[in-house]
N, CA, C and O atoms as a GROMACS GRO file, in nm:
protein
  280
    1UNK      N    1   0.084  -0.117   0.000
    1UNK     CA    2   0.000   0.000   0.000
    1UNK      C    3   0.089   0.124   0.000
    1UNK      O    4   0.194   0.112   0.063
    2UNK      N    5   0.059   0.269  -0.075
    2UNK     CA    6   0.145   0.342  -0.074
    2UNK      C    7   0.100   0.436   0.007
    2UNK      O    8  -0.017   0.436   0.046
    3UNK      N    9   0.191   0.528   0.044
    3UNK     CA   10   0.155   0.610   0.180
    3UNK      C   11   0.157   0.708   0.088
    3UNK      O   12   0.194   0.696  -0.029
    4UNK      N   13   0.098   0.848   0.166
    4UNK     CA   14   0.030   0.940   0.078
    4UNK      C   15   0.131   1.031   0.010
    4UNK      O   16   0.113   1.083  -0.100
    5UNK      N   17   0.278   1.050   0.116
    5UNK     CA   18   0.377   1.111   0.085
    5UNK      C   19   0.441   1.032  -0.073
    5UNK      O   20   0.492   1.107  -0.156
    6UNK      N   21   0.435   0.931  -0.093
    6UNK     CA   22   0.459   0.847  -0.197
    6UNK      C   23   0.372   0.853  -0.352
    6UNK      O   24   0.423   0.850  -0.464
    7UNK      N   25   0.206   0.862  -0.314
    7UNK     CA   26   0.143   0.935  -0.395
    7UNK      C   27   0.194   1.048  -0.501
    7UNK      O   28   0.212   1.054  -0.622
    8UNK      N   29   0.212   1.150  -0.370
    8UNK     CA   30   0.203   1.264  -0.446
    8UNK      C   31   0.388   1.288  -0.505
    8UNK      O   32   0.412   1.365  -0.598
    9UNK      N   33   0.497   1.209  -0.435
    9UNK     CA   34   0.566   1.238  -0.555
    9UNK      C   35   0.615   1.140  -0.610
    9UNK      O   36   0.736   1.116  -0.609
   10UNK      N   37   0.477   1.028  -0.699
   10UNK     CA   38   0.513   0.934  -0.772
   10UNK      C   39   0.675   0.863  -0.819
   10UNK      O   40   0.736   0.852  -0.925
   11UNK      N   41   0.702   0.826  -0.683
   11UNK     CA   42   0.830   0.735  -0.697
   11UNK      C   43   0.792   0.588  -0.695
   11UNK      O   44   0.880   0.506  -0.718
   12UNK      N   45   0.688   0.554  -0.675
   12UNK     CA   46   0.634   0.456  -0.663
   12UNK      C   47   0.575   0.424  -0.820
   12UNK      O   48   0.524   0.504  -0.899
   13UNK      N   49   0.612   0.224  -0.841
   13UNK     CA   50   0.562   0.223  -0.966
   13UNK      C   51   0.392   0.216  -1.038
   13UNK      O   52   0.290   0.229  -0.970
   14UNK      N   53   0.394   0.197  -1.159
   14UNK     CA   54   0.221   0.254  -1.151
   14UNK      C   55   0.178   0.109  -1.069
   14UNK      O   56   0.225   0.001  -1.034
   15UNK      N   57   0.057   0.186  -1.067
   15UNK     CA   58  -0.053   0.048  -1.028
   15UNK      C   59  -0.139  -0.036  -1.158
   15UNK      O   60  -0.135   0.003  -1.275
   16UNK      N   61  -0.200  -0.130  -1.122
   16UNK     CA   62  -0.220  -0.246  -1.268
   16UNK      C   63  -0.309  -0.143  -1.281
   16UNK      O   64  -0.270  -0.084  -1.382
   17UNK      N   65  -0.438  -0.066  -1.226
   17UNK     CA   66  -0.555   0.062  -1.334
   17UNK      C   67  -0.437   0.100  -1.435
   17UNK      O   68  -0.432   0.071  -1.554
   18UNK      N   69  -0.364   0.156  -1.377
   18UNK     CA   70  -0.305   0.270  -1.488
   18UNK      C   71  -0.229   0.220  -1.600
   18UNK      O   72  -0.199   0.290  -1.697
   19UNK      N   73  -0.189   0.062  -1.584
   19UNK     CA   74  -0.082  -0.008  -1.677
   19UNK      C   75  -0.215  -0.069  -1.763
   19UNK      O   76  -0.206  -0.106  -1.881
   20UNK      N   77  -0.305  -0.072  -1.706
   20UNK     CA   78  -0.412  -0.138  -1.828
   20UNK      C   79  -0.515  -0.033  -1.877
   20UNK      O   80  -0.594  -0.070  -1.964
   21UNK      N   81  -0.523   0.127  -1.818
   21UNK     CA   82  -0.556   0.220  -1.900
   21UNK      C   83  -0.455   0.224  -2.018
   21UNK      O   84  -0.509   0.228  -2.129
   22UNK      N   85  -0.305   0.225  -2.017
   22UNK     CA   86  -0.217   0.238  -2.092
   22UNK      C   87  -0.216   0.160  -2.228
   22UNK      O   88  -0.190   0.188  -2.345
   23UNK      N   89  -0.263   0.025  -2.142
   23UNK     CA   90  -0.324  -0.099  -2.276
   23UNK      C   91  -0.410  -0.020  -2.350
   23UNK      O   92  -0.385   0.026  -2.462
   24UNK      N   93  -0.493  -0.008  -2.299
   24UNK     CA   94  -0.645   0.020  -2.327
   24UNK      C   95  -0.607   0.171  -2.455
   24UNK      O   96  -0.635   0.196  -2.573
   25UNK      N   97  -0.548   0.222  -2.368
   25UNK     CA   98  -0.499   0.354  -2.471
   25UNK      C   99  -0.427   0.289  -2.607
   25UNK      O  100  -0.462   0.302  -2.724
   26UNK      N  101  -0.369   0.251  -2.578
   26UNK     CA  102  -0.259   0.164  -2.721
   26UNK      C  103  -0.350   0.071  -2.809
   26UNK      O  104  -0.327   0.072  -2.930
   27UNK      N  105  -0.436   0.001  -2.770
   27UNK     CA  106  -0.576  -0.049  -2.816
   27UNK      C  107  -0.657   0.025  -2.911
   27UNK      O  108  -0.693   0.010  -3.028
   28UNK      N  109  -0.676   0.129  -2.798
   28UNK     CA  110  -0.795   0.205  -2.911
   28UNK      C  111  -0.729   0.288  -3.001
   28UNK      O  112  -0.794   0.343  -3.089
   29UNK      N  113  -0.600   0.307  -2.990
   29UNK     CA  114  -0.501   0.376  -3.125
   29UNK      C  115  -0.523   0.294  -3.198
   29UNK      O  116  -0.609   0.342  -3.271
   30UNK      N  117  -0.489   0.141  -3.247
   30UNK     CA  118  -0.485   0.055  -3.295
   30UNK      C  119  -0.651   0.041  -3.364
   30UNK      O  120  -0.665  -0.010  -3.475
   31UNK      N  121  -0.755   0.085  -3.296
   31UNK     CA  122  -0.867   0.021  -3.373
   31UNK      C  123  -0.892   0.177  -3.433
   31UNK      O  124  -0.985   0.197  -3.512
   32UNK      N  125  -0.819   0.263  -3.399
   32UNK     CA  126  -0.842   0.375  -3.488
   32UNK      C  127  -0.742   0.415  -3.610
   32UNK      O  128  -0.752   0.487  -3.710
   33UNK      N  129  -0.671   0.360  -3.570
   33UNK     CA  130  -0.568   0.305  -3.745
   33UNK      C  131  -0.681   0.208  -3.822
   33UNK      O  132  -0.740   0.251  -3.921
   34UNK      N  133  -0.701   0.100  -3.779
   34UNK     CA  134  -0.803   0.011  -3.840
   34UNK      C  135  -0.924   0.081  -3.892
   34UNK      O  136  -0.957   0.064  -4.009
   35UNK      N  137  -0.986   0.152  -3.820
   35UNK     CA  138  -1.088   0.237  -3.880
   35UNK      C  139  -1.083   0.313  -3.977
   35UNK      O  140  -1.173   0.324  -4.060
   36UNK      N  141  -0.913   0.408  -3.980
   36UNK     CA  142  -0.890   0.488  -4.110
   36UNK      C  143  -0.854   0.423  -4.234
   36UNK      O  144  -0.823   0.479  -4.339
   37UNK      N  145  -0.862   0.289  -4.209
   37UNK     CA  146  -0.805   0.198  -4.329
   37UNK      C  147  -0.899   0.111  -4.366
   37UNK      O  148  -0.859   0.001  -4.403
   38UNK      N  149  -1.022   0.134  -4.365
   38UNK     CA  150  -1.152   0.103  -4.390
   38UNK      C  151  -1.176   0.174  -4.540
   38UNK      O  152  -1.163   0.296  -4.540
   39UNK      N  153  -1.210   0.108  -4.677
   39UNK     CA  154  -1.260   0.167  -4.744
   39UNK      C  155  -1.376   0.237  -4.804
   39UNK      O  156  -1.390   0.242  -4.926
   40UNK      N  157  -1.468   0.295  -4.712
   40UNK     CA  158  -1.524   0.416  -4.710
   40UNK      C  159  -1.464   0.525  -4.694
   40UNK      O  160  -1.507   0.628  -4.746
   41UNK      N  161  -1.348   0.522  -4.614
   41UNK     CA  162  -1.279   0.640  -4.525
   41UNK      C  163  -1.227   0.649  -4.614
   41UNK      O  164  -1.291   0.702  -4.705
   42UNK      N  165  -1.136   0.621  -4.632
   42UNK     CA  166  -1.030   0.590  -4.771
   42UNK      C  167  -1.058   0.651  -4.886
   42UNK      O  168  -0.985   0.732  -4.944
   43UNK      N  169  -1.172   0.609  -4.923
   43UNK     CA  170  -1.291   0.668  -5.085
   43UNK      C  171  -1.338   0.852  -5.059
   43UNK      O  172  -1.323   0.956  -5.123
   44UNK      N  173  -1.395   0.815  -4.940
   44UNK     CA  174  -1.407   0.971  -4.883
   44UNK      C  175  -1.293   1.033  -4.889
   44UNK      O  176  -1.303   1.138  -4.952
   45UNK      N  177  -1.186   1.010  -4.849
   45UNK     CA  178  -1.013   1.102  -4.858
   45UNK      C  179  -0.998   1.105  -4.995
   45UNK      O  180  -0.931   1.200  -5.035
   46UNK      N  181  -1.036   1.038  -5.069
   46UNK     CA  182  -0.987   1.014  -5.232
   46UNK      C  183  -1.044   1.121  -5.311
   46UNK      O  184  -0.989   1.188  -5.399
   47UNK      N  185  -1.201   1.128  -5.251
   47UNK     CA  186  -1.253   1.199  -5.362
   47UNK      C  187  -1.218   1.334  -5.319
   47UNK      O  188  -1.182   1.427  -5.391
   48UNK      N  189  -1.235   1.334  -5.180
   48UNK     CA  190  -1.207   1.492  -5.152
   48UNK      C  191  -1.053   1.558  -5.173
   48UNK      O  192  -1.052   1.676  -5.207
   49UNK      N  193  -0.937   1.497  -5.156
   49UNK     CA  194  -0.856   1.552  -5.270
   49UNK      C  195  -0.849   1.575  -5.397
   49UNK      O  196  -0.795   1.672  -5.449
   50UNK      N  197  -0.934   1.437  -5.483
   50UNK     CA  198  -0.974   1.482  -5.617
   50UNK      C  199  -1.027   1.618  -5.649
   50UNK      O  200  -0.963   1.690  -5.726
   51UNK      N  201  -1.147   1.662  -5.594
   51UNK     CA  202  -1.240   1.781  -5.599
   51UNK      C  203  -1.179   1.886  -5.571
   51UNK      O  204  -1.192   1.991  -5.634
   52UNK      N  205  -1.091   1.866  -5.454
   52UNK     CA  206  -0.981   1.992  -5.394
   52UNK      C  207  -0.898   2.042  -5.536
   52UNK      O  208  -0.889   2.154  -5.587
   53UNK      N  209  -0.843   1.914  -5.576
   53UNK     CA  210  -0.748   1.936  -5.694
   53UNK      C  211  -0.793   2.049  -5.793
   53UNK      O  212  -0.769   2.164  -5.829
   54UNK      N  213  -0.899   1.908  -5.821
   54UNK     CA  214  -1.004   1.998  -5.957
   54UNK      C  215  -1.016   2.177  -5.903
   54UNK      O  216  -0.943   2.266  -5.946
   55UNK      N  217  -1.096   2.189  -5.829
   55UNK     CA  218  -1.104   2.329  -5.774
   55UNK      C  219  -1.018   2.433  -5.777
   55UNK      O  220  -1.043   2.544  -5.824
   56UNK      N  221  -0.899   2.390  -5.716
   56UNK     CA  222  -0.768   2.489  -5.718
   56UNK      C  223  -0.684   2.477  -5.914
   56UNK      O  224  -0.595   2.559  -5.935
   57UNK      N  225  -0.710   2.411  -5.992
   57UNK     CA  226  -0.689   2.407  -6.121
   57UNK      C  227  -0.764   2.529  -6.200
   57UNK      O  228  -0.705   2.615  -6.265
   58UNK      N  229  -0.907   2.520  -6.180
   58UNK     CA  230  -1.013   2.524  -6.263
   58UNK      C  231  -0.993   2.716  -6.155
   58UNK      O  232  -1.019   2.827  -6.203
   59UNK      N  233  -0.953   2.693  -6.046
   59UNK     CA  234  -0.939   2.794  -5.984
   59UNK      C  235  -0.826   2.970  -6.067
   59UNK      O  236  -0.842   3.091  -6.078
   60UNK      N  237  -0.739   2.881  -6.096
   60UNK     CA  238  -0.595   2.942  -6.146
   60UNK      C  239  -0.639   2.932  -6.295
   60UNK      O  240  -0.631   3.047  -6.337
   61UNK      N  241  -0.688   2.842  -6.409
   61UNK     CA  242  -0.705   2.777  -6.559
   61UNK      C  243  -0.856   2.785  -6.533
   61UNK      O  244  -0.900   2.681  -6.484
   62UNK      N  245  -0.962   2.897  -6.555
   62UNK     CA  246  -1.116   2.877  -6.570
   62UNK      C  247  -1.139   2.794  -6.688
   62UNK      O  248  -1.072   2.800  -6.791
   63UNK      N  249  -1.255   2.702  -6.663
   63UNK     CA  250  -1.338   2.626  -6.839
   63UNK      C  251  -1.378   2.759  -6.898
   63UNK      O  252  -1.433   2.852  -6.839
   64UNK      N  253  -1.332   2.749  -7.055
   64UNK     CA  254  -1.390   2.821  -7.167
   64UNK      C  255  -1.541   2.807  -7.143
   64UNK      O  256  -1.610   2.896  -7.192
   65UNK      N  257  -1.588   2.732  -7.092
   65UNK     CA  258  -1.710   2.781  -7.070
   65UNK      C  259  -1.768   2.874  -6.993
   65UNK      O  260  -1.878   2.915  -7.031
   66UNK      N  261  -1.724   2.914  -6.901
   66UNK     CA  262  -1.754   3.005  -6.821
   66UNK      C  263  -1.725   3.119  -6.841
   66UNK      O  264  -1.807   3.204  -6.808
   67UNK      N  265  -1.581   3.165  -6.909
   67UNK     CA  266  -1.532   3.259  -6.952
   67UNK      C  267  -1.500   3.260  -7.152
   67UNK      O  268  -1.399   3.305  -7.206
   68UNK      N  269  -1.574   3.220  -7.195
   68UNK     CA  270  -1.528   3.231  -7.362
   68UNK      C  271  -1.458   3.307  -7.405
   68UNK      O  272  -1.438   3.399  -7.326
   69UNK      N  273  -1.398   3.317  -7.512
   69UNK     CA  274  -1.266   3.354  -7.575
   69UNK      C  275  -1.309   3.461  -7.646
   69UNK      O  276  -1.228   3.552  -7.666
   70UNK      N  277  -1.429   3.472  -7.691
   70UNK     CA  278  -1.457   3.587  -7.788
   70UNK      C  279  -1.540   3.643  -7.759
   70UNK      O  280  -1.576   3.740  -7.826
   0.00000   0.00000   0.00000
C-alpha cells in the first residue's frame, strides 16, 4: 500500500488501473488506425482531394465555358 507522501511524488511504480488504461490507450489507437483503413474512409479522402485538386486548377485555368474567348 502506498503512503500518501509516496502518492504525491510518484516514486512509486504505476498500479495495474493505470498499466491497463495504458493498454487500453494503445488499443484504441490501434482500432483507430483500423478504422482509417476502412474503405469508405479511404474513398471519402480520395474523392475529396480529387475535388480539392479539380477546384484549385479550374481555380488558377477557368473552363472556356464560363469565360469564352470571344
Amino acid at each position: 500500500m502506498q503512503t500518501l507522501e509516496q502518492k504525491r511524488s510518484g516514486s512509486s511504480r504505476q498500479n495495474p488501473s493505470a498499466m491497463q488504461m495504458t493498454a487500453e490507450r494503445n488499443s484504441q489507437l490501434g482500432y483507430f488506425l483500423q478504422y482509417l483503413s476502412l474503405a469508405p474512409v479511404l474513398a471519402v479522402v480520395t474523392v475529396s482531394v480529387a475535388f480539392s485538386t479539380w477546384a484549385i486548377i479550374n481555380y488558377f485555368f477557368p473552363d472556356l465555358l464560363f469565360f469564352p474567348l470571344n
